[in-house]
C-alpha positions as MATLAB code, in Angstrom:
seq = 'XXXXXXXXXXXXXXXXXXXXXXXXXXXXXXXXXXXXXXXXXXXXXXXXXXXXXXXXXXXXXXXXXXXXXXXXXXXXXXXXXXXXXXXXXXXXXXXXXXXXXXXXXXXXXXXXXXXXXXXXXXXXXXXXXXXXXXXXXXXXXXXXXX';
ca = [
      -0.353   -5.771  -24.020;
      -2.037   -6.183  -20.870;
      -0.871   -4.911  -17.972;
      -2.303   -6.469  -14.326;
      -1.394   -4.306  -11.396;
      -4.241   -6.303   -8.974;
      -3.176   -9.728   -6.725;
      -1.405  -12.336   -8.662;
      -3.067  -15.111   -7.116;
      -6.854  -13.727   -8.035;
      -5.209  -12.921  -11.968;
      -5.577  -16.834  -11.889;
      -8.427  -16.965   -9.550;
      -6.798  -18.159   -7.045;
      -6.611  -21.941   -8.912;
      -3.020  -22.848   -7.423;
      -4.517  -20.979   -3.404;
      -4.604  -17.997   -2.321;
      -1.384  -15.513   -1.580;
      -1.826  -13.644    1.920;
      -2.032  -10.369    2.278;
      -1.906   -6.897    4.720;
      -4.030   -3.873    4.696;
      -5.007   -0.924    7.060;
      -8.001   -0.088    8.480;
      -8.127    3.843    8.840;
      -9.782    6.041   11.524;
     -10.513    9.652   11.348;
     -10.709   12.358   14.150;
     -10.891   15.994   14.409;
      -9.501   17.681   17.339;
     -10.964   20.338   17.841;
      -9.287   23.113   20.219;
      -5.775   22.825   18.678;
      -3.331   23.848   16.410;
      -1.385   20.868   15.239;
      -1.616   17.332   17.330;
       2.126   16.275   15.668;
       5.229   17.971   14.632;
       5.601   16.886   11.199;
       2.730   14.622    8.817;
       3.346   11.348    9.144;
       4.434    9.110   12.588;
       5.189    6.365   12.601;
       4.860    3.613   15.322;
       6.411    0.174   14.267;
       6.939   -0.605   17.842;
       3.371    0.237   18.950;
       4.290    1.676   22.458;
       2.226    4.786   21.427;
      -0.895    2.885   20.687;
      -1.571   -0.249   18.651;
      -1.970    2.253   15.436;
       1.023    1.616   13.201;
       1.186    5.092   11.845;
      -0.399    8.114   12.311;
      -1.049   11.170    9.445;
      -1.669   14.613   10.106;
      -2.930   16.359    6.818;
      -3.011   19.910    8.082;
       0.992   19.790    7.477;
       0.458   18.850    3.992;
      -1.537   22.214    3.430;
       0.343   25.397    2.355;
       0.884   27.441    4.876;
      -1.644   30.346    4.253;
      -4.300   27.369    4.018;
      -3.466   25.631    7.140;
      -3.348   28.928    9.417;
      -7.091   30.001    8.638;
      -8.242   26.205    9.799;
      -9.294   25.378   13.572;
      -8.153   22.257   14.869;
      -6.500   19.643   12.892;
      -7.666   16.215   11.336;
      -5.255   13.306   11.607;
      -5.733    9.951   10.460;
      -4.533    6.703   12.662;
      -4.065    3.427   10.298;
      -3.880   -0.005   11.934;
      -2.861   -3.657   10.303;
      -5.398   -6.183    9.623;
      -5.545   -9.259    7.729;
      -8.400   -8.885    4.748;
      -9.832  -11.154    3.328;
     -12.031   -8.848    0.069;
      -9.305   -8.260   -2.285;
     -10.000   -4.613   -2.609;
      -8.869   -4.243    0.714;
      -5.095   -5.744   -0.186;
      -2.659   -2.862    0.567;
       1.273   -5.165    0.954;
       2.346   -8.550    0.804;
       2.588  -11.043    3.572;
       6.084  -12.384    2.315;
       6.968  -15.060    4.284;
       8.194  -18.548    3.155;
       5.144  -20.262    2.028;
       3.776  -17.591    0.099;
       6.849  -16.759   -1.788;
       7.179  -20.151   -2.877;
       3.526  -19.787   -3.943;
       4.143  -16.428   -5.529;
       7.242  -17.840   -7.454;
       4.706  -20.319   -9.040;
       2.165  -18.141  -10.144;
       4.826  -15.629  -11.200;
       6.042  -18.287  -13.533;
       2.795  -19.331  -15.219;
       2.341  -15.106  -15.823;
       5.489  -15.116  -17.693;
       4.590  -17.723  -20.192;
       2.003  -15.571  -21.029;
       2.285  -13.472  -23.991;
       1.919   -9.289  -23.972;
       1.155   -9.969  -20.416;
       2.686   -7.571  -17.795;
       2.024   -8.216  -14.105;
       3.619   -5.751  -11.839;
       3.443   -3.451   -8.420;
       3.246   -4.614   -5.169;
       0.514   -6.916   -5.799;
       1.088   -8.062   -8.535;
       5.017   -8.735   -7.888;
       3.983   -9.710   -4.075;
       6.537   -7.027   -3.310;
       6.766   -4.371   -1.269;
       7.500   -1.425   -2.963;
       7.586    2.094   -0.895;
       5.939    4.455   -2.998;
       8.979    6.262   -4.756;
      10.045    2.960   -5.809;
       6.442    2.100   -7.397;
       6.702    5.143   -9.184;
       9.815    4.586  -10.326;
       9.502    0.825  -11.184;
       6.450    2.727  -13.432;
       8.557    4.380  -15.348;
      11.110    2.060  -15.915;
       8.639   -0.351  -17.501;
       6.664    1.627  -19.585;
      10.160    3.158  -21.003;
      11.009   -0.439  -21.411;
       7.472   -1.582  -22.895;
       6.824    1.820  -24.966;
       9.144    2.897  -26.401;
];
């Protein structure tokens, strides 16, 4: 069995056009002269009126305690949308109607294909919150594996 977890479309290289997709371009900055910048790890900012960052991560939360006390400053991470265009750089689906319709077509052709499992959110064009790709995992393979 093979299993494809990578963009649909390229699977086929792209023969039928190509699927659109979103990723996040990622900037990191130390600050200094403080203890925490945020109250909890990760903000989020879906209406932008905080910056045009979409969602901001502070990793000193994610620390155990005794860790995080002995460190000065704190390092967050700001991650804004873009449009790539280098596969590797494919993060979520754009899924509006044109490229589900396009999706539906190249998720047919996959299925006539024997031992061939495409799945996660690029390869279902799906978004899939990270619980849920785990999840969806583990379903499979029980399915497939067992």
């Amino acid at each position: 069995m093979v299993i494809f977890t990578g963009p649909i479309d390229e699977y086929f290289n792209y023969d039928m056009g190509n699927l659109k997709y979103r990723g996040q371009q990622r900037e990191n900055l130390y600050i200094r002269d403080i203890e925490y910048a945020f109250p909890a790890a990760q903000i989020n900012n879906p209406s932008k009126v905080f910056g045009t960052h979409i969602r901001v991560l502070e990793w000193k939360h994610m620390m155990p305690k005794e860790y995080a006390e002995n460190i000065q400053g704190t390092v967050i991470t700001k991650e804004f949308p873009f449009t790539p265009t280098n596969p590797d750089n494919y993060e979520y689906p754009f899924p509006d109607e044109i490229n589900n319709h396009l999706y539906l077509k190249y998720e047919k052709r996959a299925k006539q294909i024997d031992k061939l499992l495409v799945c996660g959110r690029l390869g279902e064009y799906k978004y899939y919150d990270m619980d849920q790709a785990i999840a969806k995992a583990m379903t499979l393979a029980k399915k497939n594996f067992s």
